[in-house]
VMD Tcl script that builds the backbone (N, CA, C; Angstrom):
set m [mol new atoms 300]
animate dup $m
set s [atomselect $m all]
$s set {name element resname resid chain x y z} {
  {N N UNK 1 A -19.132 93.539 127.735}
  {CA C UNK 1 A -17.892 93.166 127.059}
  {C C UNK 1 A -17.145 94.433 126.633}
  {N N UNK 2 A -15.859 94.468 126.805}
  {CA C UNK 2 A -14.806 95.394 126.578}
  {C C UNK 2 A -15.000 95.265 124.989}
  {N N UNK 3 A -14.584 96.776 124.644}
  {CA C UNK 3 A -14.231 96.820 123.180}
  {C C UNK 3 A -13.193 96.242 122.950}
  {N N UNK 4 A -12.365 95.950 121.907}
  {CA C UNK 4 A -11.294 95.155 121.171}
  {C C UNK 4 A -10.430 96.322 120.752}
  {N N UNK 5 A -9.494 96.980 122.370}
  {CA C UNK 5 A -8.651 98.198 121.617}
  {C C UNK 5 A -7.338 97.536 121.093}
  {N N UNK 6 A -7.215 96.718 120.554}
  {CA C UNK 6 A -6.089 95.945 119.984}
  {C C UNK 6 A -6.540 96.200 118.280}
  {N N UNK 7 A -7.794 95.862 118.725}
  {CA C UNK 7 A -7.989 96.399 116.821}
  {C C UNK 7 A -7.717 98.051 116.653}
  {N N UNK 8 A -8.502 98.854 116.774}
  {CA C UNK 8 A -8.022 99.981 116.646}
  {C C UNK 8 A -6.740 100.643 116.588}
  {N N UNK 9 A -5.920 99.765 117.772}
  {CA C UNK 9 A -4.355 100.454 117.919}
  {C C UNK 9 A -3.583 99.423 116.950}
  {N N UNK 10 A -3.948 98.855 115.963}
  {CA C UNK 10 A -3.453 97.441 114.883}
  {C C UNK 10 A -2.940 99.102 114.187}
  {N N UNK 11 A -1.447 98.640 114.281}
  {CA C UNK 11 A -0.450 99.674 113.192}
  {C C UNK 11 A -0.791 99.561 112.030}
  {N N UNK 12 A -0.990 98.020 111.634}
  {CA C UNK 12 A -1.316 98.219 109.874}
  {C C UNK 12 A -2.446 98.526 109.614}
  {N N UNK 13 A -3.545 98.296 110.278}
  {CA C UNK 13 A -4.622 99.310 109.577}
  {C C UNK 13 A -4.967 100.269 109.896}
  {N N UNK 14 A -4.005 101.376 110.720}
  {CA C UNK 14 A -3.879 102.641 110.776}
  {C C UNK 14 A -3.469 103.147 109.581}
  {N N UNK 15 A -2.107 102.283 109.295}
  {CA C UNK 15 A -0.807 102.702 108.236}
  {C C UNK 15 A -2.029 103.139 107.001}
  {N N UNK 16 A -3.324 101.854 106.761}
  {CA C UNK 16 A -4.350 101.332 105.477}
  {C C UNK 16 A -4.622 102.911 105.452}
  {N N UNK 17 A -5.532 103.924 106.572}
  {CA C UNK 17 A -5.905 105.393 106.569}
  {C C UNK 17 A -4.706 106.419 106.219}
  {N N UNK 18 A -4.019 106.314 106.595}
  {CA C UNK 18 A -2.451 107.042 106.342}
  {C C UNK 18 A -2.608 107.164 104.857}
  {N N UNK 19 A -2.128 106.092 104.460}
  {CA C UNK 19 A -1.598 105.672 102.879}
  {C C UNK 19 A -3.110 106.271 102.321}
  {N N UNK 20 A -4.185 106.219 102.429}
  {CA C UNK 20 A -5.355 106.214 101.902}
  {C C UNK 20 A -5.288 107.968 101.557}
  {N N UNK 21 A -5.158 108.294 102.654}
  {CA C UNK 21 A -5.541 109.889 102.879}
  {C C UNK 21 A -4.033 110.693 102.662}
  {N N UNK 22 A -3.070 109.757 101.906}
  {CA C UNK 22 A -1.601 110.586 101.639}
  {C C UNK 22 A -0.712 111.216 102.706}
  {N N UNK 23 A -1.048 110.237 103.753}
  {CA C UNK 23 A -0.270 110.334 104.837}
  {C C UNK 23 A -0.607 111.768 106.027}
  {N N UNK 24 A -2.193 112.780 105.800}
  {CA C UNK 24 A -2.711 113.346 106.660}
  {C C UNK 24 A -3.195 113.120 107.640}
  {N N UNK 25 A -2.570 113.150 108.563}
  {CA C UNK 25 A -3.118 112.000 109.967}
  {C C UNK 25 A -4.520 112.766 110.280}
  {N N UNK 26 A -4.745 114.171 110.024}
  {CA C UNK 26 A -6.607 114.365 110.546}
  {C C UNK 26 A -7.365 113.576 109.239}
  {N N UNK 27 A -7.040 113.590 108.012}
  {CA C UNK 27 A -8.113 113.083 107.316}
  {C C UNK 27 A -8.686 111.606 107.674}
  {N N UNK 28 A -6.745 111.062 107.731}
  {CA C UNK 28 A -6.982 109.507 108.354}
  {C C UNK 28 A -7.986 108.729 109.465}
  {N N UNK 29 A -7.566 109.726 110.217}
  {CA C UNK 29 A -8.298 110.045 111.858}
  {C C UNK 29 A -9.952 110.125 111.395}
  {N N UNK 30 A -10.722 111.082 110.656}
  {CA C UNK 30 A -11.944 111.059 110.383}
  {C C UNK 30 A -12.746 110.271 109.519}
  {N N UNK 31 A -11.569 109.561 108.241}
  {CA C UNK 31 A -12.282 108.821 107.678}
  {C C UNK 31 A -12.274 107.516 108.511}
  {N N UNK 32 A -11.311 107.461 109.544}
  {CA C UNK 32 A -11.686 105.977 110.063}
  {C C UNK 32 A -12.526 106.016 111.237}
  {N N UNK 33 A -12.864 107.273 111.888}
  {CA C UNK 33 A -14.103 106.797 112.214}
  {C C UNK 33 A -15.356 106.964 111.535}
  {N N UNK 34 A -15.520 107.284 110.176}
  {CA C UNK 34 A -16.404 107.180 109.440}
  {C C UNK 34 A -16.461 105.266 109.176}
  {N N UNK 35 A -15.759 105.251 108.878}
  {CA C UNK 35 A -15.300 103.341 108.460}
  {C C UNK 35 A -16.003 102.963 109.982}
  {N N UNK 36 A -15.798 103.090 110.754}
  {CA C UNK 36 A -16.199 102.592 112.251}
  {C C UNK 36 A -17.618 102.441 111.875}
  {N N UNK 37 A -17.963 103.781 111.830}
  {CA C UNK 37 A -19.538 103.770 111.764}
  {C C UNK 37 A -20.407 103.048 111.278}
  {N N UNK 38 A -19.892 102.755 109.792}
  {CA C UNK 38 A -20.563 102.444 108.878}
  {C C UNK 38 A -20.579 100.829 109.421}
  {N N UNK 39 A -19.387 100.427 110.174}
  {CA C UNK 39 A -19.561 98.825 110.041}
  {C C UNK 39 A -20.003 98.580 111.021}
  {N N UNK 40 A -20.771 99.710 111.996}
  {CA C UNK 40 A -22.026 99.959 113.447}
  {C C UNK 40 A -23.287 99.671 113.002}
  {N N UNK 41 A -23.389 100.553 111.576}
  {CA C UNK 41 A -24.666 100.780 111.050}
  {C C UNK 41 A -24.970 99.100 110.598}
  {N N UNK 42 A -24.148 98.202 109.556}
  {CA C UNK 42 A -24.006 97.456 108.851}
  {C C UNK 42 A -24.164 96.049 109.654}
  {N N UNK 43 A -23.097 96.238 110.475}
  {CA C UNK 43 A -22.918 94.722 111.221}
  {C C UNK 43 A -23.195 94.671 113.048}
  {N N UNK 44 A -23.825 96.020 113.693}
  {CA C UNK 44 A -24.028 96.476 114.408}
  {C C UNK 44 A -22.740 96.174 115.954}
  {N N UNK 45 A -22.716 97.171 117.090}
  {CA C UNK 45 A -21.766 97.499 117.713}
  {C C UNK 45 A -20.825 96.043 118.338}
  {N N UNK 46 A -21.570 94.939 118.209}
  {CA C UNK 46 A -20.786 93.918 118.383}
  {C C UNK 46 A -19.415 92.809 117.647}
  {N N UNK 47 A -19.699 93.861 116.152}
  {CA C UNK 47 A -19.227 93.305 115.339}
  {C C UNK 47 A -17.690 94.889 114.833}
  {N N UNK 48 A -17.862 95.857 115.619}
  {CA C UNK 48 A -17.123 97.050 115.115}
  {C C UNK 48 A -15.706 97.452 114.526}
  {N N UNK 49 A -15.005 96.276 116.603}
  {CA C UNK 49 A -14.194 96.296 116.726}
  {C C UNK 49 A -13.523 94.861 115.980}
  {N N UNK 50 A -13.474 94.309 115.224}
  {CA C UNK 50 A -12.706 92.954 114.672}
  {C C UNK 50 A -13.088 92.950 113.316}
  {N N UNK 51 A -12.639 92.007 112.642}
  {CA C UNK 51 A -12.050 92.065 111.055}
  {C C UNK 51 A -13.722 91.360 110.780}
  {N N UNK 52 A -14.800 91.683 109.695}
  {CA C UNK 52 A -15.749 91.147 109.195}
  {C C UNK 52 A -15.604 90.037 108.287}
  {N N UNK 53 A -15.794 88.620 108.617}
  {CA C UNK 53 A -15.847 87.074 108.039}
  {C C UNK 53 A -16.895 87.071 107.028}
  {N N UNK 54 A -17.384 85.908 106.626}
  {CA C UNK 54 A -18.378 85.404 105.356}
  {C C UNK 54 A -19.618 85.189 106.862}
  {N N UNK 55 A -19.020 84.501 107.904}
  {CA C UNK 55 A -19.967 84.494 108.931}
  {C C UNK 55 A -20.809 85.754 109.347}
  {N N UNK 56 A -19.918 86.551 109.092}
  {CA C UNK 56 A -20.543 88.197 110.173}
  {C C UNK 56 A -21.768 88.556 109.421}
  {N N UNK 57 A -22.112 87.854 107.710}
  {CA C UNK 57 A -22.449 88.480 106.600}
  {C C UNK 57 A -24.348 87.994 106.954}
  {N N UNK 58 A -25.287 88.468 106.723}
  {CA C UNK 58 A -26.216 88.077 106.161}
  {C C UNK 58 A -27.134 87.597 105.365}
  {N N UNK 59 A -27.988 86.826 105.130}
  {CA C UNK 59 A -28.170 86.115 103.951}
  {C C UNK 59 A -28.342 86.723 102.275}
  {N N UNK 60 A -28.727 88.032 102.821}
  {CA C UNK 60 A -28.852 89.474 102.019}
  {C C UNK 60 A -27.410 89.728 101.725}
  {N N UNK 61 A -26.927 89.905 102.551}
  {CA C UNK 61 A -25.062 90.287 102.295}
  {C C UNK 61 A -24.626 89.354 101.231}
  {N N UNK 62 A -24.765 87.905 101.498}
  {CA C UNK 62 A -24.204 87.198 101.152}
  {C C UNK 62 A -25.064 86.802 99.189}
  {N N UNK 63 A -25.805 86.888 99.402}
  {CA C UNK 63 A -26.455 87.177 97.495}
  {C C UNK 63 A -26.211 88.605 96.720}
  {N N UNK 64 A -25.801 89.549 97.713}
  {CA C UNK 64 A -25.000 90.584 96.959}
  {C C UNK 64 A -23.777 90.448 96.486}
  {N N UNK 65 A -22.869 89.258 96.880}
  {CA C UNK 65 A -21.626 89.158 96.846}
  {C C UNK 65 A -21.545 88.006 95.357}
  {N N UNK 66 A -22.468 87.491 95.622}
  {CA C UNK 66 A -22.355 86.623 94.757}
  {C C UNK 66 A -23.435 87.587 93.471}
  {N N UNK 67 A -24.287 88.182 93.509}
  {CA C UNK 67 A -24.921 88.603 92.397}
  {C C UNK 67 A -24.630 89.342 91.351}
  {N N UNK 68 A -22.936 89.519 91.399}
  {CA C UNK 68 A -22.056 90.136 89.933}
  {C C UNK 68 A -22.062 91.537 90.177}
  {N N UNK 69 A -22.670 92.058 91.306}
  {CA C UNK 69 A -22.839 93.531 91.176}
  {C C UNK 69 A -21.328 94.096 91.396}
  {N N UNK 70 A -20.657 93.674 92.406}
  {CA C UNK 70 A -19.406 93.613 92.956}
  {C C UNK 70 A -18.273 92.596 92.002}
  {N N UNK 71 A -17.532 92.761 91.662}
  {CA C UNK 71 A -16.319 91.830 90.855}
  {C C UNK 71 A -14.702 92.126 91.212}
  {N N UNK 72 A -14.018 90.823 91.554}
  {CA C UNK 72 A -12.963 91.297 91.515}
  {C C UNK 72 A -12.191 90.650 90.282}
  {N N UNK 73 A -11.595 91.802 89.731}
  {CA C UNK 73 A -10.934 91.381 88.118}
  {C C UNK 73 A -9.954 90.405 88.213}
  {N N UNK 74 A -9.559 89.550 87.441}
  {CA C UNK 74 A -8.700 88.698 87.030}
  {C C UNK 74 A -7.476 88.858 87.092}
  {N N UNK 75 A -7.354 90.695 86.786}
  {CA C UNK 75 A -5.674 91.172 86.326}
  {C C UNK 75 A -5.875 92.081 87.261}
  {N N UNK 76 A -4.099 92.780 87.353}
  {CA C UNK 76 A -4.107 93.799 88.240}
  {C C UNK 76 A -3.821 95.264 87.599}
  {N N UNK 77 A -3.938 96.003 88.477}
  {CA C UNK 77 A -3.222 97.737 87.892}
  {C C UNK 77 A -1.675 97.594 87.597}
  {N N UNK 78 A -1.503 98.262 87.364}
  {CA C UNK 78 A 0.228 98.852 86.638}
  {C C UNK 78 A 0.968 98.088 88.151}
  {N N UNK 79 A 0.477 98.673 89.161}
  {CA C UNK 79 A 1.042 98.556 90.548}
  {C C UNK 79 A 0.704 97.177 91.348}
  {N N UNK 80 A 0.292 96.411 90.747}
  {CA C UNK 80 A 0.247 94.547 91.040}
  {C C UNK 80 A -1.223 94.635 92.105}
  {N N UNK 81 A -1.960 96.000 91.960}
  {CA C UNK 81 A -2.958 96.159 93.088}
  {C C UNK 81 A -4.474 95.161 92.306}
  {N N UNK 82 A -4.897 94.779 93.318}
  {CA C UNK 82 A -6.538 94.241 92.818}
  {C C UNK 82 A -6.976 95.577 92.531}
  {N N UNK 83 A -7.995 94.754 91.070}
  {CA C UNK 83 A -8.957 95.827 90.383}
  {C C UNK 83 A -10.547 94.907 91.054}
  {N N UNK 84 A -10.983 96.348 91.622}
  {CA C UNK 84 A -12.658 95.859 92.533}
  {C C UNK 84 A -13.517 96.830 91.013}
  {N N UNK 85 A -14.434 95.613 90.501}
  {CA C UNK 85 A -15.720 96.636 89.386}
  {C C UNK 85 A -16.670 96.410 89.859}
  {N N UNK 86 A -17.404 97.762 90.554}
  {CA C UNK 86 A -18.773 97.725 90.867}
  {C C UNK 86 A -20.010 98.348 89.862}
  {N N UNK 87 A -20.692 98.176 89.574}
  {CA C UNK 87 A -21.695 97.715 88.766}
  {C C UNK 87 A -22.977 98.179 89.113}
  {N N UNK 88 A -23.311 99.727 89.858}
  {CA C UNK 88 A -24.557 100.370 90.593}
  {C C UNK 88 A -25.502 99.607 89.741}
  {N N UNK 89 A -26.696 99.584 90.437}
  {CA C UNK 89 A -27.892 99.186 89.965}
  {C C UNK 89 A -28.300 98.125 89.562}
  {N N UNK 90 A -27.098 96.925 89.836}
  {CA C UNK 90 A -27.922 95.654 89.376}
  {C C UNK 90 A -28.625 94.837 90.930}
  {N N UNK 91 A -28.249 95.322 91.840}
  {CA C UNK 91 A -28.956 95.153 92.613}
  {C C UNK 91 A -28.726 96.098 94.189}
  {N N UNK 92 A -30.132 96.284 94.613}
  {CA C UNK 92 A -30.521 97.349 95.927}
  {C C UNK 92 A -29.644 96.637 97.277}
  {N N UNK 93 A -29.077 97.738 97.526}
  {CA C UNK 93 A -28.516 97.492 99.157}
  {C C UNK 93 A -28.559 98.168 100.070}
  {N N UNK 94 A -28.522 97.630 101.250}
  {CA C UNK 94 A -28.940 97.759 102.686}
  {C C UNK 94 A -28.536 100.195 102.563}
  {N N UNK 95 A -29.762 100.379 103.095}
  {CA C UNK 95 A -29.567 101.981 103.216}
  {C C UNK 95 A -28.593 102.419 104.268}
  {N N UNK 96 A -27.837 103.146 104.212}
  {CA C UNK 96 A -26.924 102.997 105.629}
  {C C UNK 96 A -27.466 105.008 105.690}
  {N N UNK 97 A -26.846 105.238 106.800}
  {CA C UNK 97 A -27.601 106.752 107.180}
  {C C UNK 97 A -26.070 107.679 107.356}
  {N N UNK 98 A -25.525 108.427 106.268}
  {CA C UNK 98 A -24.325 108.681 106.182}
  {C C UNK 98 A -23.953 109.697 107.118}
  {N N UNK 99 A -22.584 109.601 108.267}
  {CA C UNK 99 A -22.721 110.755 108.832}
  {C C UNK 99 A -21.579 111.507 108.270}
  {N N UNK 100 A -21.751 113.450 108.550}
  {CA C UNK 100 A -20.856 113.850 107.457}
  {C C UNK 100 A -19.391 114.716 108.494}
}
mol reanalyze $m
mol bondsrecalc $m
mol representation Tube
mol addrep $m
């Protein structure tokens, strides 16, 4: 099976690395294939190229999400953005092998 170069060449979540990295197209460029990786390591090479569902998730995935460690707040920032509170240590997750 062909990779999914429709995802990759998707303008808006190029624009997501842009905006992220203040509009440096090499930082953009490296942190997204860091992002690649990680969702190789995570959801392995079949899952790389397309957007990750509640389906893609594992039964492990899926009691982390729900186990409070992760929260998304009620209210937003100054800038109408979601506030994400993560919460280290209330519960262990999957080791991923960071590349630098």
């Amino acid at each position: 099976e062909l990779l999914n170069r429709a995802y990759v060449t998707n303008p808006d979540l190029r624009l997501q690395f842009l905006h992220a990295n203040r509009w440096d197209p090499k930082a953009a460029a490296e942190q997204f294939l860091k992002f690649l990786e990680v969702k190789k390591q995570l959801f392995g090479m079949d899952k790389v190229m397309k957007d990750i569902s509640l389906d893609d998730l594992d039964e492990d995935d899926k009691e982390n999400l729900l186990g409070g460690s992760v929260q998304l707040l009620p209210v937003t920032d100054r800038s109408g953005r979601s506030i994400l509170l993560e919460l280290p240590g209330i519960r262990s997750f999957k080791h991923l092998r960071m590349c630098t």
